[in-house]
C-alpha positions in Angstrom: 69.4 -11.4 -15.3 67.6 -13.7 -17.8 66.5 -17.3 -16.4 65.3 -19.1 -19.5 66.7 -22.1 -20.4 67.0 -25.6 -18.7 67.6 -28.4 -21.2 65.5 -31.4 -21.2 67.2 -34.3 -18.8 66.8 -36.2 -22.4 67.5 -34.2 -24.8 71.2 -33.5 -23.1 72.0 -36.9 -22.4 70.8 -37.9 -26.7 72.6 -34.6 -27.9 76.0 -34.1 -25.8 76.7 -37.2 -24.0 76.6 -39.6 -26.8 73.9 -41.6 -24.6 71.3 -44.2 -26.7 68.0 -42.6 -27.5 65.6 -42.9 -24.5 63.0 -45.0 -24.5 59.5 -44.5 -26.2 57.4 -42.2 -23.9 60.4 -40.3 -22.5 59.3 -37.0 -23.6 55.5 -37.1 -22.6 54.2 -34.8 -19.6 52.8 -36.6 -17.0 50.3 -33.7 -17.1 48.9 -34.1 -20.9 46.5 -31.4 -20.5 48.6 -28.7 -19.9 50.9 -27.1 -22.6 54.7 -28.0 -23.0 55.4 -24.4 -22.9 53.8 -24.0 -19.1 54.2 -28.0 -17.5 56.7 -28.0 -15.2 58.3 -31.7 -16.2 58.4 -30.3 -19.6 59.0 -26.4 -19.8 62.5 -25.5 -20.6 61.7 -21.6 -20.0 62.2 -20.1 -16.6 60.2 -16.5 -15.9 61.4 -14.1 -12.9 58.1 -13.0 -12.3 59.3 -9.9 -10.5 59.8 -8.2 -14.1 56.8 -8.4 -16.3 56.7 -11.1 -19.0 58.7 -9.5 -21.6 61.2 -8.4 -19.7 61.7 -11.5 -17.1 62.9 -14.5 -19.9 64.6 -14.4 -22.7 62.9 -12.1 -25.8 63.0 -15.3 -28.5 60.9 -17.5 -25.7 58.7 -14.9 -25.0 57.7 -13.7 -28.6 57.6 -17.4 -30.0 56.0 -18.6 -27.1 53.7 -16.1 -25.5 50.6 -16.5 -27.9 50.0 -20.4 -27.5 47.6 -22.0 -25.9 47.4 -22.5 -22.1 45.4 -25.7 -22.4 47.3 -28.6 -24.4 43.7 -30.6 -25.5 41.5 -27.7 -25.0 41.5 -24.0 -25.2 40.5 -22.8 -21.8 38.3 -19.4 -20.6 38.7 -20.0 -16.9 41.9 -21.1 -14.9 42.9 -21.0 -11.4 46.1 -20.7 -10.0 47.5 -21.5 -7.1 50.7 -22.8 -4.7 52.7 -24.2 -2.3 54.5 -21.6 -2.4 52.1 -18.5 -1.7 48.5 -18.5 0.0 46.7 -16.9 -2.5 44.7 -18.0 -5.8 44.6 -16.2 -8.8 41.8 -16.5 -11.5 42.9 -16.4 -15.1 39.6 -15.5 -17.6 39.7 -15.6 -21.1 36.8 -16.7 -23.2 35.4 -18.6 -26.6 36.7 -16.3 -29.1 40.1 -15.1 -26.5 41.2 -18.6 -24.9 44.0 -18.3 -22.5 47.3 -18.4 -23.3 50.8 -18.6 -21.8 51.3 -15.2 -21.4 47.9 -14.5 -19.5 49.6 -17.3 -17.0 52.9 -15.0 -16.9 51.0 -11.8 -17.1 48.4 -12.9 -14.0 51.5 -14.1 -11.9 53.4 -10.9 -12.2 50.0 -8.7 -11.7 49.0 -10.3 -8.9 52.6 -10.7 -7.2 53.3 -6.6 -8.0 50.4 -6.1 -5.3 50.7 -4.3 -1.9 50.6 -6.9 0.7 46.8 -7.0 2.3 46.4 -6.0 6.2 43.7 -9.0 7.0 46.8 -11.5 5.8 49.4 -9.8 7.9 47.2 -9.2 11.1 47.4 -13.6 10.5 51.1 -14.4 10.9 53.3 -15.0 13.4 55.9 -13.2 14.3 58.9 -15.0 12.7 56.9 -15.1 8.9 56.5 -11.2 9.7 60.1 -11.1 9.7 61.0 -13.1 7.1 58.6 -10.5 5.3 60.5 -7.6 6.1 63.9 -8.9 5.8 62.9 -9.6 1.9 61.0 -6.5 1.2 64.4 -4.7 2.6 66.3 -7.2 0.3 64.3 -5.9 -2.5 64.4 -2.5 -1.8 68.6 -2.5 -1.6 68.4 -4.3 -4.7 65.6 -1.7 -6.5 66.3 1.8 -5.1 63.3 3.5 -7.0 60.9 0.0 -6.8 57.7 0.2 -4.7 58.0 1.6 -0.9 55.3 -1.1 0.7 55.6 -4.7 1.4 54.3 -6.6 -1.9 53.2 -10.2 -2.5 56.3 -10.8 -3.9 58.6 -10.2 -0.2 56.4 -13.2 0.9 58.6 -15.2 -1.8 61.5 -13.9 -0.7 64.4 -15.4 -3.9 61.8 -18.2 -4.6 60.5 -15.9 -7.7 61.6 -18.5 -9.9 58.8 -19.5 -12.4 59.4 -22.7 -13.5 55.8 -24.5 -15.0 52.4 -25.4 -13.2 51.7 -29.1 -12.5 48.3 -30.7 -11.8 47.6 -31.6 -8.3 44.0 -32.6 -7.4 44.9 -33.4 -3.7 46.8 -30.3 -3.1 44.2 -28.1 -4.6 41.4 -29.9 -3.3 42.8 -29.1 0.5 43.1 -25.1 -0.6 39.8 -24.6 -1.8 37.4 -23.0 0.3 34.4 -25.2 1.1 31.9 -25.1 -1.9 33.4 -23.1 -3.7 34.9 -25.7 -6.6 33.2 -24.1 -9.9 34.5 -27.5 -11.7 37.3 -25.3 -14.1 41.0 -26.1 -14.1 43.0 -25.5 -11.3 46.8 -25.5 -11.7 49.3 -25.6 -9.2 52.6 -22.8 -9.8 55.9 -24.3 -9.4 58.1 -21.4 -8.1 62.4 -22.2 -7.4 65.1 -19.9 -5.8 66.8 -17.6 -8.3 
């Protein structure tokens, strides 16, 4: 199942509805610093990070996509990733003469996702997010007979394995850091949808 495409709103209106041209501006991110390829109010690719990079979207997007920059106005060594949709953060490094690029954001998701499920987070939930939990790891594991035997990061997104771009939210990612602990590099929030 490959989940790549989503037109722009504009773009389908202009092409195939015979609508005017928008107006000037239409087509800017309201998060400048991030690439087209990743913003979420931009991004026309959708990833299933359950399947690595390559094999998740569509081979075209991912071969002329994969190698750009991360950044949009700078080439960046350090990124942090996090969401609303999952309690973790996950650090991105690249450096001066590597910068990252969109497929260390794919590739960091689906590493990260892919591992076991730690005890210390578990021993923290209640009972009905333990459930939930179990219900989608035995979901996944009707769905992939030979896939991994132990809960994963992923059962905690259940079908939300949907990625769909990162967006910029200071607030949001202000309230999940731990205290101190703001090194002053990017920090991008993941936009995740049901599939």
């Amino acid at each position: 199942m490959y989940l790549t495409y989503r037109p722009f709103p504009y773009w389908t209106q202009r092409a195939y509805h015979g609508q005017p041209v928008p107006p000037q501006g239409a087509n800017k991110s309201a998060y400048p610093e991030i690439s087209p390829i990743l913003a979420c109010d931009m991004t026309f690719i959708k990833y299933d990070v359950r399947k690595a990079p390559e094999h998740g979207m569509d081979m075209g997007c991912y071969y002329g996509f994969s190698g750009r920059s991360a950044g949009a106005k700078k080439e960046l060594t350090t990124l942090h990733l996090i969401s609303k949709d999952f309690p973790w953060s996950f650090t991105v490094e690249g450096d001066e003469a590597k910068p990252i690029t969109c497929n260390d954001v794919w590739q960091k998701l689906h590493e990260e996702l892919e591992l076991a499920l730690e005890n210390c987070l578990w021993g923290a939930l209640d009972d009905k997010r333990r459930r939930k939990i179990v219900a989608n790891f035995e979901h996944r594991k009707r769905e992939d007979k030979e896939g991994d035997t132990q809960l994963m990061r992923m059962d905690w997104l259940g079908r939300r394995t949907v990625f769909v771009g990162v967006e910029k939210d200071d607030a949001f990612a202000k309230s999940r850091a731990l205290p101190g602990s703001d090194d002053g590099e990017e920090t991008w929030v993941v936009k995740m949808e049901k599939w």
